[in-house]
C-alpha positions in Angstrom: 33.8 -45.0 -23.8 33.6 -44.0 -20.1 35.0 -40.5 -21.0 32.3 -40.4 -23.5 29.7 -41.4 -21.1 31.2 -38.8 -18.6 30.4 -36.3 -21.0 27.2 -37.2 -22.0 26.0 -36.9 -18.3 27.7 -34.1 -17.5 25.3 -32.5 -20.9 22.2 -33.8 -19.2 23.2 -32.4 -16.0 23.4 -28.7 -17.5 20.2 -29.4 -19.6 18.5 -30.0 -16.5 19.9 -27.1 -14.3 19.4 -25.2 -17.2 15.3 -25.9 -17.4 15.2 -25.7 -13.5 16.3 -22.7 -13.2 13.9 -21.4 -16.3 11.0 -22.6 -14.3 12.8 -20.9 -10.9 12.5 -18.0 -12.9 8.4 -18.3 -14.6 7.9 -19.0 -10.2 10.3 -15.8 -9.8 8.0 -13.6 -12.2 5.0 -15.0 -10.8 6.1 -13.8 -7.5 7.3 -10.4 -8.7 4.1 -9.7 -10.3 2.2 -10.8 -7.2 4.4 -8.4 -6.0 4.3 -5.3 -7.9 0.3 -5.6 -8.2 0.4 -5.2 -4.4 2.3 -2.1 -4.5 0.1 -1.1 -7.1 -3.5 -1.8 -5.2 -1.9 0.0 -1.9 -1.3 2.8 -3.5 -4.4 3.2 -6.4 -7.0 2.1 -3.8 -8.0 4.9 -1.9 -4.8 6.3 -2.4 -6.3 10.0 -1.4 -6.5 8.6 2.1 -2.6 8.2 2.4 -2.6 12.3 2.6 -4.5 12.4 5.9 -2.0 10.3 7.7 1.2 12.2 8.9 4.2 10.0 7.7 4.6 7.9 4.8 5.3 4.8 6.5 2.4 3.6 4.6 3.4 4.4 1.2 7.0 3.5 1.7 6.2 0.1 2.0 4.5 0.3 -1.2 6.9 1.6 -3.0 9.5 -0.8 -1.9 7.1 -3.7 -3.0 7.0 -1.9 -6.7 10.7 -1.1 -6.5 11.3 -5.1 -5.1 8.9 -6.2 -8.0 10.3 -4.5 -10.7 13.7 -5.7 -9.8 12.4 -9.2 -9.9 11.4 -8.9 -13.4 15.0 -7.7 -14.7 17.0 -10.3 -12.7 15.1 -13.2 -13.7 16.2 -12.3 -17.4 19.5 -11.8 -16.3 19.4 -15.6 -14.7 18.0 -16.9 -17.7 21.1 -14.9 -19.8 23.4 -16.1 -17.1 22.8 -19.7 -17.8 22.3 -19.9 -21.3 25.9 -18.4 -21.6 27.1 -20.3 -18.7 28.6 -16.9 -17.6 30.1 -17.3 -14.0 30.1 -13.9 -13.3 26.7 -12.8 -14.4 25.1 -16.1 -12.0 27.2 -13.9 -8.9 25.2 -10.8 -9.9 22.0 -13.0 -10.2 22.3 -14.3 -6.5 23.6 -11.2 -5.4 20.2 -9.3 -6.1 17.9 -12.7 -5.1 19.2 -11.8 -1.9 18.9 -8.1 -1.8 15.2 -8.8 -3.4 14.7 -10.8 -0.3 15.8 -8.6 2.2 13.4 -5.7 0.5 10.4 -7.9 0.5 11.1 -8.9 3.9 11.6 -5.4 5.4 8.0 -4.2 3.4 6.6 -6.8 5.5 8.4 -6.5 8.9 7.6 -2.3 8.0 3.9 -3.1 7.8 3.2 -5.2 10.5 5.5 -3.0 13.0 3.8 0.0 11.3 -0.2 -2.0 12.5 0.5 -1.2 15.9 1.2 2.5 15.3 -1.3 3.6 12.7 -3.9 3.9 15.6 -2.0 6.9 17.7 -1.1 8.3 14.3 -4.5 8.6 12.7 -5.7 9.7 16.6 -3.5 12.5 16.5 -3.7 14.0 13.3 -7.2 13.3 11.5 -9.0 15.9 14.1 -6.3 18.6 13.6 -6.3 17.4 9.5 -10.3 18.6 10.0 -10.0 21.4 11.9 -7.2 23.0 10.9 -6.9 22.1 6.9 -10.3 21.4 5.5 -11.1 23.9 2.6 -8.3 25.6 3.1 -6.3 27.4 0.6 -3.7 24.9 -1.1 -5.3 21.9 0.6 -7.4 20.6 -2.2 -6.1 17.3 -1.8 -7.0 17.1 1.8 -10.4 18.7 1.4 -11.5 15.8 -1.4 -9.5 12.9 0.6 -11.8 14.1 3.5 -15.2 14.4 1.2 -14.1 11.0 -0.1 -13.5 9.6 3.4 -17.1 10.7 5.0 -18.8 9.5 1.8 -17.0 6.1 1.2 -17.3 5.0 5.0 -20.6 6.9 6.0 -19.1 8.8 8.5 -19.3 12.5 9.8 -16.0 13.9 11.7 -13.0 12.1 13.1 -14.8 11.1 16.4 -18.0 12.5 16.0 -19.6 15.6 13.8 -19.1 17.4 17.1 -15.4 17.7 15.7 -16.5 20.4 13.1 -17.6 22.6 15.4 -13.9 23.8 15.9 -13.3 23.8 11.9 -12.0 27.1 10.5 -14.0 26.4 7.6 -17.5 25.7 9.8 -16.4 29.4 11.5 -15.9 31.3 8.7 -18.5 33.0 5.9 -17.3 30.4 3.2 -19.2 27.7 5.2 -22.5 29.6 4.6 -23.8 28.5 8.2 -23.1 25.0 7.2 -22.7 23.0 10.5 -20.8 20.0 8.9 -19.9 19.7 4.9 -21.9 18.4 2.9 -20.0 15.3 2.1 -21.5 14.6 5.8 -25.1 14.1 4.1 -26.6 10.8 3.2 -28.0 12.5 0.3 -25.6 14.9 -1.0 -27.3 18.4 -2.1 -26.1 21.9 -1.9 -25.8 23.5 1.7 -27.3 20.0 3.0 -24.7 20.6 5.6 -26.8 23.4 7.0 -29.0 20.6 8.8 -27.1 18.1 11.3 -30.2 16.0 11.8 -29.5 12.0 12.1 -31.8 11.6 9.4 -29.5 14.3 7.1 -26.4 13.6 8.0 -24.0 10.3 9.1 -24.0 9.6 12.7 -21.4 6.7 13.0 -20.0 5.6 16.3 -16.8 6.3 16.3 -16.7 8.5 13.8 -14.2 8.3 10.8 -11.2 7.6 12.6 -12.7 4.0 13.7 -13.3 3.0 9.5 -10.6 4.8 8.0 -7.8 2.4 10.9 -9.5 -0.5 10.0 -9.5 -0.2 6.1 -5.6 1.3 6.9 -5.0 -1.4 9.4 -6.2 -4.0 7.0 -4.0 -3.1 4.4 -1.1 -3.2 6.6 -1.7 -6.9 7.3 -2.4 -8.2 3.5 1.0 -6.4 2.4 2.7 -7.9 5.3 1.4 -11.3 4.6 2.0 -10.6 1.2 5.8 -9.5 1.5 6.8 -12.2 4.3 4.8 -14.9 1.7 6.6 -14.7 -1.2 10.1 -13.7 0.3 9.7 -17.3 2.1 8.5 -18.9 -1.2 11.7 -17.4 -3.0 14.0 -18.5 -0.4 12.3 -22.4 -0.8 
């Protein structure tokens, strides 16, 4: 009778670890679609922008969310496998990535923040040259409409000021067509608007583009860092 008893709550041990670790694992997907929907929105939402900055820090950390996210998905399958066929083995591999999930998540987030503090000096460095140097240029398409995009989303005109195309190869040469800023510089948008640089034509933003374009970057940084450390610590509890 006792051995029988034994047995009986040793089954209703494994029921239970079994059903714990199914809802571990709905928590685990949660998470890992939290997760992969954050690499998602970094990279979809104004994901032109990402070519005006000079590394990809930015879109590494992205991509590591996806790749961490993903990995979620297939491993908490594999738990679930793992404990229906009580396979010792496949629970090792199951922990194994848990852990190397966590480590990714938690290096997306240490990358973003750490990445905050130097996305300033970047953007500084390389949005005026970007302008002067690349704007409707041959082969830069991608840059030319990031640009357009940027001045039209943010209401801005130039990286500092629309003083900054002044030096732009495309402002100096015949294609401009005496343009003295694009025309994505215009509140209203018409052809050759550029022509006229009047604060009542054109953007005049303190600051210029770089001070939007840091803070929507900058913001970013800080939601997939809060993001990344969040559920890491969740998974770990």
């Amino acid at each position: 009778m006792v051995h029988l008893y034994e047995d009986e709550k040793d089954d209703r041990g494994t029921v239970f670890l079994k059903y714990l670790l199914f809802m571990f694992n709905f928590l685990f997907w949660v998470g890992g679609t939290a997760v992969i929907a954050m690499g998602l929105w970094t990279l979809m939402e104004k994901s032109d922008y990402i070519s005006l900055l000079a590394t990809s820090t930015f879109s590494l950390s992205a991509y590591i969310l996806l790749f961490a996210g993903s990995l979620v998905m297939i491993t908490g399958f594999l738990g679930c496998f793992a404990m229906i066929r009580e396979q010792k083995s496949c629970l090792t591999v199951y922990l194994s990535i848990l852990i190397l999930i966590y480590l990714m998540e938690l290096a997306a987030g240490i990358l973003s923040y750490v990445y905050y503090d130097m996305i300033s000096n970047e953007l500084r460095h390389n949005l005026n040259q970007t302008i002067i140097e690349d704007y409707a240029q041959p082969g830069k398409m991608d840059i030319t409409l990031a640009i357009d995009n940027l001045q039209q989303d943010f209401r801005c005109c130039g990286s500092n000021s629309y003083h900054d195309w002044l030096y732009s190869l495309f402002i100096n040469s015949e294609k401009s067509e005496k343009r003295l800023v694009p025309d994505s510089c215009c509140k209203t948008i018409t052809l050759n608007c550029g022509a006229r640089d009047h604060p009542s034509n054109i953007f005049k933003v303190e600051g210029g583009c770089i001070t939007k374009l840091e803070e929507f970057l900058q913001e970013h940084l800080l939601l997939i860092g809060a993001v990344s450390v969040g559920i890491a610590c969740f998974q770990v509890l």
